[in-house]
N, CA and C of each residue as an Amber inpcrd file, in Angstrom:
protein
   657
  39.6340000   2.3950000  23.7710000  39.2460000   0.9930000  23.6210000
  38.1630000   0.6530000  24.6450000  37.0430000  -0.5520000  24.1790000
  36.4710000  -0.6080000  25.2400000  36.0190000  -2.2460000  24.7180000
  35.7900000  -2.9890000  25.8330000  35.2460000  -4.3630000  25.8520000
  33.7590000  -4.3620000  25.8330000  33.1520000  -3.6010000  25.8920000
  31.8090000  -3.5550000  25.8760000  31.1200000  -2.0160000  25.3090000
  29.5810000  -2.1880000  25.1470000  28.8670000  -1.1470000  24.3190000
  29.0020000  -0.3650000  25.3540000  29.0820000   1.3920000  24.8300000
  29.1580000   2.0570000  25.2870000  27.9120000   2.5840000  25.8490000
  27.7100000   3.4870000  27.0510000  26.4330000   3.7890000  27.5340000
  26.5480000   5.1310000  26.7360000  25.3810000   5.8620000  26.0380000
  25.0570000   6.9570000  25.1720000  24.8310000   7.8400000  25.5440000
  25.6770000   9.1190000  26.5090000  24.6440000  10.2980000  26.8440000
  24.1250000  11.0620000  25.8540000  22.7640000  12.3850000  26.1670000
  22.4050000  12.7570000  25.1200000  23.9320000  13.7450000  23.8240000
  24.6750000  14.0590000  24.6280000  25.1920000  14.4090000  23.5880000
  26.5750000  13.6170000  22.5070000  26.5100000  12.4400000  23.2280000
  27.1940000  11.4100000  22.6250000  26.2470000  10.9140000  21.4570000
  25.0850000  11.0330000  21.8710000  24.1490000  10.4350000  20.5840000
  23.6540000  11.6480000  19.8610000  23.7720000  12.8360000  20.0940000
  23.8260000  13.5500000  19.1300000  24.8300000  13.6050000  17.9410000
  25.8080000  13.4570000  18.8860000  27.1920000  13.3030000  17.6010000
  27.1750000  12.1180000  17.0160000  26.8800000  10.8030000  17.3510000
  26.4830000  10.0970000  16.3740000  25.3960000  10.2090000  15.5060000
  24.3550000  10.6700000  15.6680000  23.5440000  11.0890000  14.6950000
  23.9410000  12.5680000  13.4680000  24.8370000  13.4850000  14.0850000
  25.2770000  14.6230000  13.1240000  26.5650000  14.0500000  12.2060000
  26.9690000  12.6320000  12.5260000  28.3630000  12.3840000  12.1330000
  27.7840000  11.2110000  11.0750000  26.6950000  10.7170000  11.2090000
  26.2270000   9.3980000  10.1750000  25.0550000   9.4510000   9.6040000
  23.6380000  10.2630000  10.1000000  22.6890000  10.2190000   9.7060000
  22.7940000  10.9710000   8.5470000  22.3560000   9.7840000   7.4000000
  21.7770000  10.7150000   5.7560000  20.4570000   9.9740000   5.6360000
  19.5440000  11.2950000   6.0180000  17.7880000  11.0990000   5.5940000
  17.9160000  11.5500000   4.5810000  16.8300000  10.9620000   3.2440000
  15.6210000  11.6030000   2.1500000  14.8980000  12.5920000   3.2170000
  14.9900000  13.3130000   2.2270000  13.8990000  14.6340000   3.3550000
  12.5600000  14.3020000   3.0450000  11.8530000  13.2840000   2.5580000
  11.0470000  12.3880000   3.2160000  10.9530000  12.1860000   4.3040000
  12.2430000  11.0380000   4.7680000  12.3330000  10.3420000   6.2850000
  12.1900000  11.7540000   7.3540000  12.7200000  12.3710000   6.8320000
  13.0160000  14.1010000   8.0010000  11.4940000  14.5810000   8.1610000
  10.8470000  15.0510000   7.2410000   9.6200000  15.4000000   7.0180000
   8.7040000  14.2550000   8.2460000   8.8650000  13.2600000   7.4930000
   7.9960000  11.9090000   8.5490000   7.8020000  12.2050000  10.1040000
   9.2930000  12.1550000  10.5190000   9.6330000  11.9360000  11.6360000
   8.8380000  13.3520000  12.1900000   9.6320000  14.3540000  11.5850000
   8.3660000  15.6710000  12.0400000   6.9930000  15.7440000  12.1500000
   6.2880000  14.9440000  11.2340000   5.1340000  14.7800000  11.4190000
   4.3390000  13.8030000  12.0150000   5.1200000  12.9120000  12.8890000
   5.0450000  11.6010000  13.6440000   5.4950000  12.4010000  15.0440000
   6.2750000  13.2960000  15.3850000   6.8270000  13.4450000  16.5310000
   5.6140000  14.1880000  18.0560000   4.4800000  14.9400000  17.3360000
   3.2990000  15.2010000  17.7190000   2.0380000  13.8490000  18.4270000
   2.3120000  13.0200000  17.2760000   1.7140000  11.7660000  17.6880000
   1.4390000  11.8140000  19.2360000   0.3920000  10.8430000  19.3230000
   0.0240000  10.6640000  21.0420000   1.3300000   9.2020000  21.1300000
   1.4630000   8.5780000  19.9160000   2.0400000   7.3070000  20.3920000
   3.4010000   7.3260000  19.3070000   3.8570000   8.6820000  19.6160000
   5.2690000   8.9860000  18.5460000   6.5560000   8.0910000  19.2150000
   5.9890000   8.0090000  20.2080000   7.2440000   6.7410000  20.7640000
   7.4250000   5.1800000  19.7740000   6.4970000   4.8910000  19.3820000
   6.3620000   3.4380000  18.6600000   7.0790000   3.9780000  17.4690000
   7.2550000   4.8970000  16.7820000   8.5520000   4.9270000  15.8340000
   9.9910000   4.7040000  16.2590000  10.6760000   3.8830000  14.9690000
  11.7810000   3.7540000  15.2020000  12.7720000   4.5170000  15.2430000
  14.0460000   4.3610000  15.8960000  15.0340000   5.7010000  15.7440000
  15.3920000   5.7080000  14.3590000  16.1530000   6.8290000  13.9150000
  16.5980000   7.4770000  12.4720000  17.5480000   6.1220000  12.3970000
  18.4500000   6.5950000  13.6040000  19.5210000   5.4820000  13.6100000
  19.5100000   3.6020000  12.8720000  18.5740000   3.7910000  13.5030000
  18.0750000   2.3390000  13.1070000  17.3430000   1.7180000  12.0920000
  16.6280000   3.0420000  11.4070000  15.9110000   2.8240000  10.0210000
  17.3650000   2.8990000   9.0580000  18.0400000   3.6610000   9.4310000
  19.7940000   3.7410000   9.0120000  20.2350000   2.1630000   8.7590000
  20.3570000   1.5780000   9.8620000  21.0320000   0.6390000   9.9310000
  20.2190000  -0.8340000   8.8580000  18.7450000  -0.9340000   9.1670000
  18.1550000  -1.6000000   8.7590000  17.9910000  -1.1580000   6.8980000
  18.3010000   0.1200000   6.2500000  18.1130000   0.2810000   4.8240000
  19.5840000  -0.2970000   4.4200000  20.6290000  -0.0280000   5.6040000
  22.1470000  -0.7000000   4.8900000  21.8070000  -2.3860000   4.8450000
  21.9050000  -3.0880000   5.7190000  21.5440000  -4.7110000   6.0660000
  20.2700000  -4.5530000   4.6500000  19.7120000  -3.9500000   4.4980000
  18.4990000  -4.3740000   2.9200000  19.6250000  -4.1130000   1.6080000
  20.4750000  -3.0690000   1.5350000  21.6290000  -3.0950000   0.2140000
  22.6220000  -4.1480000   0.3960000  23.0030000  -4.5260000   1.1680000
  23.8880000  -5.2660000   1.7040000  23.7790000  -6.8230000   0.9900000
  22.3360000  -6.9610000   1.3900000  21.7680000  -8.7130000   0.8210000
  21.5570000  -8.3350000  -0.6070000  21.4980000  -7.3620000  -0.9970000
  21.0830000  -7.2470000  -2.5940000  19.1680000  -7.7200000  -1.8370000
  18.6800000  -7.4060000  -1.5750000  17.2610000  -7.5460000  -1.0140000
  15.8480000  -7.1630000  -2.1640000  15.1770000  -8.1740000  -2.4510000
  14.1510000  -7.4470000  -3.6470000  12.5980000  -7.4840000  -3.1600000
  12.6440000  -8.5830000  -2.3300000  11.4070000  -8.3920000  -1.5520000
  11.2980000  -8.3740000   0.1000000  10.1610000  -7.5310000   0.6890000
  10.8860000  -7.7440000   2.0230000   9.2260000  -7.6100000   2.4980000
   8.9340000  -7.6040000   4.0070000   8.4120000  -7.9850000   4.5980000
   8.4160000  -7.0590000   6.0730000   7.1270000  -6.3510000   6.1840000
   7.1020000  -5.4160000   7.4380000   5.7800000  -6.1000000   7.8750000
   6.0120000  -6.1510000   9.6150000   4.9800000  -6.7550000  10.3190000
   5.0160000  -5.3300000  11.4860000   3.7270000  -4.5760000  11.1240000
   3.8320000  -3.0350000  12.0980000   4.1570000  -2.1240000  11.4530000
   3.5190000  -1.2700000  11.0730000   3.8020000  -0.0040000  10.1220000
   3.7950000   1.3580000  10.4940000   2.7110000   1.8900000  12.2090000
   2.6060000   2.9820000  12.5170000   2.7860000   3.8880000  11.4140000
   3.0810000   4.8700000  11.0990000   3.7040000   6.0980000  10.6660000
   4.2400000   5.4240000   9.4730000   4.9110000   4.8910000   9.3130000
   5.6880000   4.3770000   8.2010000   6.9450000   4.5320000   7.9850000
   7.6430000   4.9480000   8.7150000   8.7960000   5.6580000   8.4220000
   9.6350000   4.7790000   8.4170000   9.7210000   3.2120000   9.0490000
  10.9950000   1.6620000   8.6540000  10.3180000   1.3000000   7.6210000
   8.9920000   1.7590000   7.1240000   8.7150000   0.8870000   5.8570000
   9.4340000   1.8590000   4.5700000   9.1490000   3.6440000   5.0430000
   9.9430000   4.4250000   4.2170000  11.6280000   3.9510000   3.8290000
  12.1230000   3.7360000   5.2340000  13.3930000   3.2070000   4.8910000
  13.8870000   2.5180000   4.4390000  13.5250000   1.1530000   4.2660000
  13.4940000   0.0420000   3.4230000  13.2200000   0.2320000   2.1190000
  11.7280000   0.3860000   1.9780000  11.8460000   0.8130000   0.6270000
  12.6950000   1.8660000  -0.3670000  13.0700000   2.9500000   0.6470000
  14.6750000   3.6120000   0.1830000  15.7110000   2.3560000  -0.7630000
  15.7390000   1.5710000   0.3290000  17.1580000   0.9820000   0.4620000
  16.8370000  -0.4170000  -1.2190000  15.1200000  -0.8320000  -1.5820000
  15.1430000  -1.7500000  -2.0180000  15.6090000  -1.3420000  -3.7470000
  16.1260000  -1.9980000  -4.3800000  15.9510000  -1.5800000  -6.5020000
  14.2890000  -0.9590000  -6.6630000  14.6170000  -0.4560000  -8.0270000
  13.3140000  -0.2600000  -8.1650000  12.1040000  -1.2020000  -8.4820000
  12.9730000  -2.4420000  -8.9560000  11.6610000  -3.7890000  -8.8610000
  11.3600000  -4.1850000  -7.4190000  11.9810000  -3.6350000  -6.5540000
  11.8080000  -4.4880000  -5.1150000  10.1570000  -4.3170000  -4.6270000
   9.9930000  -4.7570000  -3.7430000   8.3880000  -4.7930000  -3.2290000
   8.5830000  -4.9000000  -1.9240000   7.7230000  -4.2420000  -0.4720000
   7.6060000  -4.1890000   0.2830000   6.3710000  -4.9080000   1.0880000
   5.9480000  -5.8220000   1.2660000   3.9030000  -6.0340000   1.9500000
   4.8190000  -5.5660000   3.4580000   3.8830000  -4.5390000   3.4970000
   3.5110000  -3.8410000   4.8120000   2.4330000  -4.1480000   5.7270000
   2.3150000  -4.7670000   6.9860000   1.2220000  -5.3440000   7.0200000
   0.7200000  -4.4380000   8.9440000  -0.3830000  -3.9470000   8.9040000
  -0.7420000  -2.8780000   9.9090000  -2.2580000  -3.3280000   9.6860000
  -3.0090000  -2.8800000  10.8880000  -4.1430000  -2.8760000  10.7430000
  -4.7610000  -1.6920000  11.1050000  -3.9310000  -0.4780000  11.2340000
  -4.7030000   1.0340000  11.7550000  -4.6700000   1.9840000  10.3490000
  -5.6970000   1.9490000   9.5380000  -5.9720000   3.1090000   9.0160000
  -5.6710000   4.1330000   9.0260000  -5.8440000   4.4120000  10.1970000
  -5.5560000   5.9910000  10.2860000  -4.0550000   5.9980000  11.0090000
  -3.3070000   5.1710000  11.5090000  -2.2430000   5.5120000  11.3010000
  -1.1840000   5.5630000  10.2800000  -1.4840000   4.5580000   9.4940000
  -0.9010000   4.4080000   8.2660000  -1.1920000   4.9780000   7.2330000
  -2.3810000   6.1940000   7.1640000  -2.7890000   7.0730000   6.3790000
  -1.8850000   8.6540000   6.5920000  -1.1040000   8.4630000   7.6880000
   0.5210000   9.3630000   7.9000000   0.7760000   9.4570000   7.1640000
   1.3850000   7.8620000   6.9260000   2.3180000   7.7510000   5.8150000
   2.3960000   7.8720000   4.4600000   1.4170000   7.8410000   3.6470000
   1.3830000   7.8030000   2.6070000   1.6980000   9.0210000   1.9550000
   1.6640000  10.1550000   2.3450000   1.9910000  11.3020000   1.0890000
   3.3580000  10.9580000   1.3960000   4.0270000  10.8680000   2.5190000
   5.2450000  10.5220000   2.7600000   6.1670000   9.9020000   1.5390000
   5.7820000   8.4960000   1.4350000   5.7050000   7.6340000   0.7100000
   5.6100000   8.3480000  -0.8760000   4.6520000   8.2280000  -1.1710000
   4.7380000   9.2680000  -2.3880000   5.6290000  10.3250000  -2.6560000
   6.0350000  11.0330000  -1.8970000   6.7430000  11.8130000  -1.8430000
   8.0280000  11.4840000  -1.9380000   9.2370000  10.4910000  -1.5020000
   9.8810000  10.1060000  -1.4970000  10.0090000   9.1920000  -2.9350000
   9.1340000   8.3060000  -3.3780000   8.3570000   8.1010000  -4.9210000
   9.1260000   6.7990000  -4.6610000   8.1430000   6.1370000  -3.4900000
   8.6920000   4.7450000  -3.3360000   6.9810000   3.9900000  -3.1140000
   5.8570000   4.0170000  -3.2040000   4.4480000   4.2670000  -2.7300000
   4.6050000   2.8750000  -3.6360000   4.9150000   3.1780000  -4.9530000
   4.6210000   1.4780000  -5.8010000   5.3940000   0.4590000  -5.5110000
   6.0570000   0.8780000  -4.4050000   7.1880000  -1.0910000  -3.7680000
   6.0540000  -0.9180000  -2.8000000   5.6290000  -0.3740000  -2.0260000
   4.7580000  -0.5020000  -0.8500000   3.5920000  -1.2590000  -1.0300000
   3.2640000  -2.6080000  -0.7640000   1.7380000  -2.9950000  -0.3870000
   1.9860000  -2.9590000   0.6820000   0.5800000  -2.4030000   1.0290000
  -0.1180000  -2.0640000   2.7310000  -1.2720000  -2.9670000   2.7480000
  -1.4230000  -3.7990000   3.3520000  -2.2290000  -4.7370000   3.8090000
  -2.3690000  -4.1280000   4.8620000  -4.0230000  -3.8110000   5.2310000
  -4.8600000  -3.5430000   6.4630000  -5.4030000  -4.6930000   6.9970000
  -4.8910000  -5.3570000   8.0280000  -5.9480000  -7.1290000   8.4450000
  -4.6690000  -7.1700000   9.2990000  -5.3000000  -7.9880000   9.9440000
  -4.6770000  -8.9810000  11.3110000  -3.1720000  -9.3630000  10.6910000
  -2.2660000  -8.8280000  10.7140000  -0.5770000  -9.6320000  10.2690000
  -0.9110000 -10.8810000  10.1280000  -0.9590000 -11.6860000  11.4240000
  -1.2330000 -13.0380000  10.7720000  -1.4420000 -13.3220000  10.1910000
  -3.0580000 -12.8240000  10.0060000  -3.8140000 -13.4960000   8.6910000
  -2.9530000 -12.7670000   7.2890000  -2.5740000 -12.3150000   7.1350000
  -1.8720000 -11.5230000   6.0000000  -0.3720000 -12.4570000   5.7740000
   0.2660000 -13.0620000   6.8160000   1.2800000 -13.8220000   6.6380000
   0.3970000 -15.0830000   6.2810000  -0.1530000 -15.6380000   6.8150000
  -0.8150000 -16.8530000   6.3730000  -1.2800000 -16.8470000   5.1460000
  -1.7220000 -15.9540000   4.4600000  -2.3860000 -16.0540000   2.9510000
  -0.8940000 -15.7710000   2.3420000   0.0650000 -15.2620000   2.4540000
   1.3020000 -15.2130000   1.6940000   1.8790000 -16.2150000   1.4140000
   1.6820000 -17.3390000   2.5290000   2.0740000 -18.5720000   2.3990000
   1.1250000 -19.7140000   1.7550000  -0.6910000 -18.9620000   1.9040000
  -1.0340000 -20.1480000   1.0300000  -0.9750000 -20.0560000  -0.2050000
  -0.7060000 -18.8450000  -0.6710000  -0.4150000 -18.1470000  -1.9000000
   1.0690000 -18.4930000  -2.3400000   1.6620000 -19.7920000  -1.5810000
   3.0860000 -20.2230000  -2.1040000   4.1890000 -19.2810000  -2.1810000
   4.2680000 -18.0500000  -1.5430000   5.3240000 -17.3760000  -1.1220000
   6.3930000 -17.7940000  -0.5660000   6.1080000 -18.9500000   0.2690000
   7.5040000 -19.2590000   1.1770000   8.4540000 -19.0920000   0.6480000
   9.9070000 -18.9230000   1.2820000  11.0040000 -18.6590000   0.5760000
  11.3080000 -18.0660000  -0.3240000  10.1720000 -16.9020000  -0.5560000
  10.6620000 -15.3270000  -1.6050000  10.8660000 -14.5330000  -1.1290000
  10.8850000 -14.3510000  -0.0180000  11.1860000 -13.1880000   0.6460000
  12.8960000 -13.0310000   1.3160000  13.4010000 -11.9400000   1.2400000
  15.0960000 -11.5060000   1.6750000  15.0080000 -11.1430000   2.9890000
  14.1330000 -10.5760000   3.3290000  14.0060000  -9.7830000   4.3390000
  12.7860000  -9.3930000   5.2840000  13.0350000  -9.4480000   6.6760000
  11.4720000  -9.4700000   7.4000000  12.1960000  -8.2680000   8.6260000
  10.9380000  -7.4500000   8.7320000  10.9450000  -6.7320000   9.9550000
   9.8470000  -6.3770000  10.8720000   9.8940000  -6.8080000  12.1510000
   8.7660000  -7.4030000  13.0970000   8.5780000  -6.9120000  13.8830000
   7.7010000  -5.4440000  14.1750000   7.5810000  -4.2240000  15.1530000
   6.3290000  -4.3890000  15.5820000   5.5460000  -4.9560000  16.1840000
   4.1100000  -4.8650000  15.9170000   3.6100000  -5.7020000  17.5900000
   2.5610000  -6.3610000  18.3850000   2.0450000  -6.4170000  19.1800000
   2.7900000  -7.1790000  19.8580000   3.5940000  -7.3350000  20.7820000
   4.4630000  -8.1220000  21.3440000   3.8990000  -9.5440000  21.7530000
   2.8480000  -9.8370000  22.0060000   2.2940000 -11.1140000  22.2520000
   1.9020000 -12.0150000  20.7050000   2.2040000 -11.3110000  19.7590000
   2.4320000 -11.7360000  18.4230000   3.4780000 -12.5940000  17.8840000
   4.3540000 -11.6420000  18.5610000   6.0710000 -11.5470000  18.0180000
   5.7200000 -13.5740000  17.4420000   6.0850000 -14.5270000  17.9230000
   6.3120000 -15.6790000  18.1960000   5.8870000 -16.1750000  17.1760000
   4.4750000 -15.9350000  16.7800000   3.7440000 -16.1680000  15.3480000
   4.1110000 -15.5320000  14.2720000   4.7670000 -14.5110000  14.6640000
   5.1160000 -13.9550000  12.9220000   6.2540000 -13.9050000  13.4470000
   7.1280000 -14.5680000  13.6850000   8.4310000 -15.1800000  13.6630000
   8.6440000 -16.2300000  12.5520000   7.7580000 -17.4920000  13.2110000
   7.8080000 -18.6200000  12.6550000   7.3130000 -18.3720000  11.4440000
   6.0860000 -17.7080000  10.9970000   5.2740000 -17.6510000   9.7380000
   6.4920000 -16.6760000   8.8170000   7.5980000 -15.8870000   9.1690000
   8.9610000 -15.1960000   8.6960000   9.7210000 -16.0290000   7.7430000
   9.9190000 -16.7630000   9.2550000  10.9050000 -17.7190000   9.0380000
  10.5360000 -18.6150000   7.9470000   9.2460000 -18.8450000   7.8210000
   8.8280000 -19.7730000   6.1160000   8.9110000 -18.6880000   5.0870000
   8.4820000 -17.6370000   5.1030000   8.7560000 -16.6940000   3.9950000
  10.0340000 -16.2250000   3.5490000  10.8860000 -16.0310000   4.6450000
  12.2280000 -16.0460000   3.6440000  13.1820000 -16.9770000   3.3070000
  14.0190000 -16.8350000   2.3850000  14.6350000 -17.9880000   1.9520000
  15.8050000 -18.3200000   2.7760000  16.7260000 -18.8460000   2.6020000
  17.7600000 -19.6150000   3.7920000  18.6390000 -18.2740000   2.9510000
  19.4880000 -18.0800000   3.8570000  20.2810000 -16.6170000   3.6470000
  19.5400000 -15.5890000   3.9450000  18.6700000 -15.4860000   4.2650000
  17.4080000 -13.9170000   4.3060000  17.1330000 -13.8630000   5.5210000
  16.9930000 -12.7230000   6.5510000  16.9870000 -12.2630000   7.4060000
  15.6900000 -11.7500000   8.0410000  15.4910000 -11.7170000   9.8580000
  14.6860000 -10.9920000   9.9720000  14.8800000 -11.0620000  10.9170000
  14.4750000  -9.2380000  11.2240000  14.7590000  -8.3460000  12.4320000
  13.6220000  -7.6310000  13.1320000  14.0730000  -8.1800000  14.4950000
  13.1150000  -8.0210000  15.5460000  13.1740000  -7.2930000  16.6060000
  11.8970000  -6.1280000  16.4980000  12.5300000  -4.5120000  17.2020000
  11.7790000  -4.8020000  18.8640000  12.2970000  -3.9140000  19.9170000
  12.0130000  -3.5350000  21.0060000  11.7620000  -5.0650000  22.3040000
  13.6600000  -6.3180000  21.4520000  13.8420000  -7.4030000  22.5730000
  14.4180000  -6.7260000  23.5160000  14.6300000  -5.2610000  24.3340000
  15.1810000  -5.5130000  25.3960000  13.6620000  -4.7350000  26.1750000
  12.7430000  -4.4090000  25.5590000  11.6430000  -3.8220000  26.3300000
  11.8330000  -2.8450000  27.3340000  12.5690000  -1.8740000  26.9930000
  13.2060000  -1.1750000  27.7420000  13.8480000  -0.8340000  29.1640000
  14.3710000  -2.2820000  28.9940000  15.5520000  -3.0250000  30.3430000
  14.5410000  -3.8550000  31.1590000  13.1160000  -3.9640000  30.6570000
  12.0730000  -4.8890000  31.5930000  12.9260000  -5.8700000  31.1340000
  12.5310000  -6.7750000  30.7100000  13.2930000  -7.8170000  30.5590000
  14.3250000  -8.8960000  31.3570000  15.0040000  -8.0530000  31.5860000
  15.7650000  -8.2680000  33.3000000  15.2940000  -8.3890000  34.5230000
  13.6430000  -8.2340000  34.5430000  13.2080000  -8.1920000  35.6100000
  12.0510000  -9.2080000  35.3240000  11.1680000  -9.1220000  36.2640000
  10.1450000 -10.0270000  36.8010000   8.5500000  -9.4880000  36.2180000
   8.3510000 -10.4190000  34.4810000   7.4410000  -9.5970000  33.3820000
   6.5090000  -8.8780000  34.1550000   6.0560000  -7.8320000  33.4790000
   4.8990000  -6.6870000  34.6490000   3.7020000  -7.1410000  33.8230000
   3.8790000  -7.6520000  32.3950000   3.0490000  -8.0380000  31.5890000
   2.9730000  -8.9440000  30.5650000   1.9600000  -9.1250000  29.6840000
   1.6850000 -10.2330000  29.0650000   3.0190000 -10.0620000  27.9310000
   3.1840000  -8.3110000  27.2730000   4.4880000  -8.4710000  26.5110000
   5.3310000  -8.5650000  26.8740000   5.6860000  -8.4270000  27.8230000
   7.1900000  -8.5210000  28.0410000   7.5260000 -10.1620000  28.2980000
   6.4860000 -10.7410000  28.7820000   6.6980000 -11.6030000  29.3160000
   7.0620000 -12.5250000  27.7400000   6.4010000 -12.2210000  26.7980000
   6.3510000 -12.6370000  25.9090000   8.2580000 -12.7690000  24.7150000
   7.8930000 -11.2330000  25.0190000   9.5850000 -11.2940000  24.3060000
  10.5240000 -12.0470000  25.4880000  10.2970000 -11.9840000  26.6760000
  11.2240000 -12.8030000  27.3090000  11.5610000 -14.1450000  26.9910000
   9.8780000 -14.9340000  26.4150000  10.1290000 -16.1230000  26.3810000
  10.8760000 -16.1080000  24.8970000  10.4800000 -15.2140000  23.8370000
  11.3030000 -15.3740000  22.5610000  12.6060000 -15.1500000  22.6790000
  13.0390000 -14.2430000  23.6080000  14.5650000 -14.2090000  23.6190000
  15.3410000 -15.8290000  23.8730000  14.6570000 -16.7490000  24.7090000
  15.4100000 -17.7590000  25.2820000  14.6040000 -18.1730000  23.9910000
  14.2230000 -18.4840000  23.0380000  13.9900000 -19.3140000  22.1610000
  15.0400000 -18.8830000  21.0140000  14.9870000 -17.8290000  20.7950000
  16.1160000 -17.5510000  20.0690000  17.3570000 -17.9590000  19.9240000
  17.3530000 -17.7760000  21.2550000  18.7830000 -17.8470000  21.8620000
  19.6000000 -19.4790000  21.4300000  18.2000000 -20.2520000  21.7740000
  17.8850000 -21.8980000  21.4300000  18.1110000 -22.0070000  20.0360000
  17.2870000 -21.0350000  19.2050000  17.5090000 -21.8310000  18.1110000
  18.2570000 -21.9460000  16.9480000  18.3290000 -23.0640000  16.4190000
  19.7710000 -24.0950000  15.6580000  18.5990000 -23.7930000  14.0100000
  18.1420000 -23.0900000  13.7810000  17.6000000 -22.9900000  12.2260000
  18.1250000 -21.8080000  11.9450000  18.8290000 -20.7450000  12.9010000
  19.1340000 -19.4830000  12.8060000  20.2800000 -19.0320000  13.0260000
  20.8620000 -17.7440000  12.3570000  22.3420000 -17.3620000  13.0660000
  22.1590000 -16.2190000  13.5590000  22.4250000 -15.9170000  14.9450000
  21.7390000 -14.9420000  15.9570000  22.4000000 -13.5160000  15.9990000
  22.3730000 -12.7260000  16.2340000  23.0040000 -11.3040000  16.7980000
  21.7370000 -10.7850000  17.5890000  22.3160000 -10.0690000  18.7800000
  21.1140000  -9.3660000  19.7770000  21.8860000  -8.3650000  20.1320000
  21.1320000  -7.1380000  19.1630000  22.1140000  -5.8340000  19.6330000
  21.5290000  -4.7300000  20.1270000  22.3500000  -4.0270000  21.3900000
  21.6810000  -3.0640000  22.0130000  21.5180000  -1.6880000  21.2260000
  20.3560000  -1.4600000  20.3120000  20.9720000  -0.4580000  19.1070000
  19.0550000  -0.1670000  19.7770000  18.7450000   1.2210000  19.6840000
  17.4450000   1.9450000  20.2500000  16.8120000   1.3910000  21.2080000
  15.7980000   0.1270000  21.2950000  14.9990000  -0.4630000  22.1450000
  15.8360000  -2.5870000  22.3750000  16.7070000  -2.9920000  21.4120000
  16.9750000  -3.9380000  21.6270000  16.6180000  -4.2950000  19.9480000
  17.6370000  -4.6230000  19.1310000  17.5810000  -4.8630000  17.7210000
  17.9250000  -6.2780000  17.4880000  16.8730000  -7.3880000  17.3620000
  17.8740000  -8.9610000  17.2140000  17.8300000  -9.3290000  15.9610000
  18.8320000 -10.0790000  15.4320000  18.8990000 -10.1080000  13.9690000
  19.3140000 -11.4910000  13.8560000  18.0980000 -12.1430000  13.1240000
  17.9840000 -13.3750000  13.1560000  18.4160000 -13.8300000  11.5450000
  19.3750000 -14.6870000  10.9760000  19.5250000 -15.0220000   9.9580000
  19.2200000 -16.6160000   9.4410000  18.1600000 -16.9140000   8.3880000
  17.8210000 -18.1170000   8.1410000  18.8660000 -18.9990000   7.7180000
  18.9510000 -20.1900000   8.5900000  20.3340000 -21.1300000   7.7900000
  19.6870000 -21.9030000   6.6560000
């Protein structure tokens, strides 16, 4: 028994990963070919693309919403997890990183839920909404420039409908957070955490699951 999360050594988290992880050998493939990367750290854990394709079956989820795409491999997962009418806008602005992903994608034979929007997120959330999207969307997931986060929160929060969710990767900044910001991001998710924390439009969870997983639900 324990009152609190457990601390993970490496071979405690091995056995959770040999005891729960089921990849498409897609996702396996990905991760192999992301792990070379100069910036293979900005992918998410298996674990957590895990957790985030269950929470997408879970809502019955048909459209969803990625802000940060690197590699692709949470957009691979999701789109795993969506029906085959579901739709994904993926929204990245690196070419060539998101050009990883795509045989990936194909390969797995999920490429037609995927729009990839190359442009500024913002601007890509903002035309979704002048394009009368608000409230079609199930699902949002928000990995992308930390001094962002705040704006494509709120611009989320109009796109999905009340019951629909969205989850926001790397709030514990890897234990910065607790300390005295070293920078403009951290400082940034710091201030979103206490807004979160604040706010009464949402039903909160903040879980210590890879980098800090918060899971914000629209009331």
């Amino acid at each position: 028994m324990s009152n609190r999360t457990l601390t993970l050594t490496d071979t405690l988290y091995d056995y959770v990963l040999t005891h729960s992880l089921r990849e498409h050998p897609a996702q396996t493939a990905l991760r192999d070919a992301t792990r070379g990367h100069e910036r293979a750290t900005m992918q998410i854990s298996p674990e957590q693309g895990q957790f985030m394709a269950l929470l997408v079956k879970l809502m019955g989820a048909r459209n969803a919403i990625e802000v940060g795409v690197f590699t692709g491999y949470s957009a691979l997962s999701v789109a795993l997890a969506l029906p085959p009418e579901g739709r994904l806008v993926a929204c990245d602005i690196s070419e060539e990183y998101t050009s990883v992903a795509r045989p990936f994608w194909q390969q797995a034979g999920v490429a037609d839920k995927i729009s990839l929007r190359i442009a500024p997120a913002q601007q890509t959330l903002n035309t979704l909404l002048e394009d009368g999207e608000a409230g079609l969307y199930d699902f949002a997931f928000i990995d992308a420039e930390k001094t962002g986060y705040d704006g494509y929160y709120e611009s989320c929060l109009q796109l999905v409908r009340p019951g629909g969710l969205i989850v926001l990767d790397n709030t514990l900044r890897e234990g910065k957070v607790t300390q005295r910001a070293d920078n403009d991001d951290t400082a940034a998710i710091q201030a979103l955490n206490i807004k979160l924390h604040q706010d009464e439009r949402i039903d909160l969870s903040f879980l210590p699951l890879s980098d800090g997983l918060t899971l914000a639900r629209k009331r």
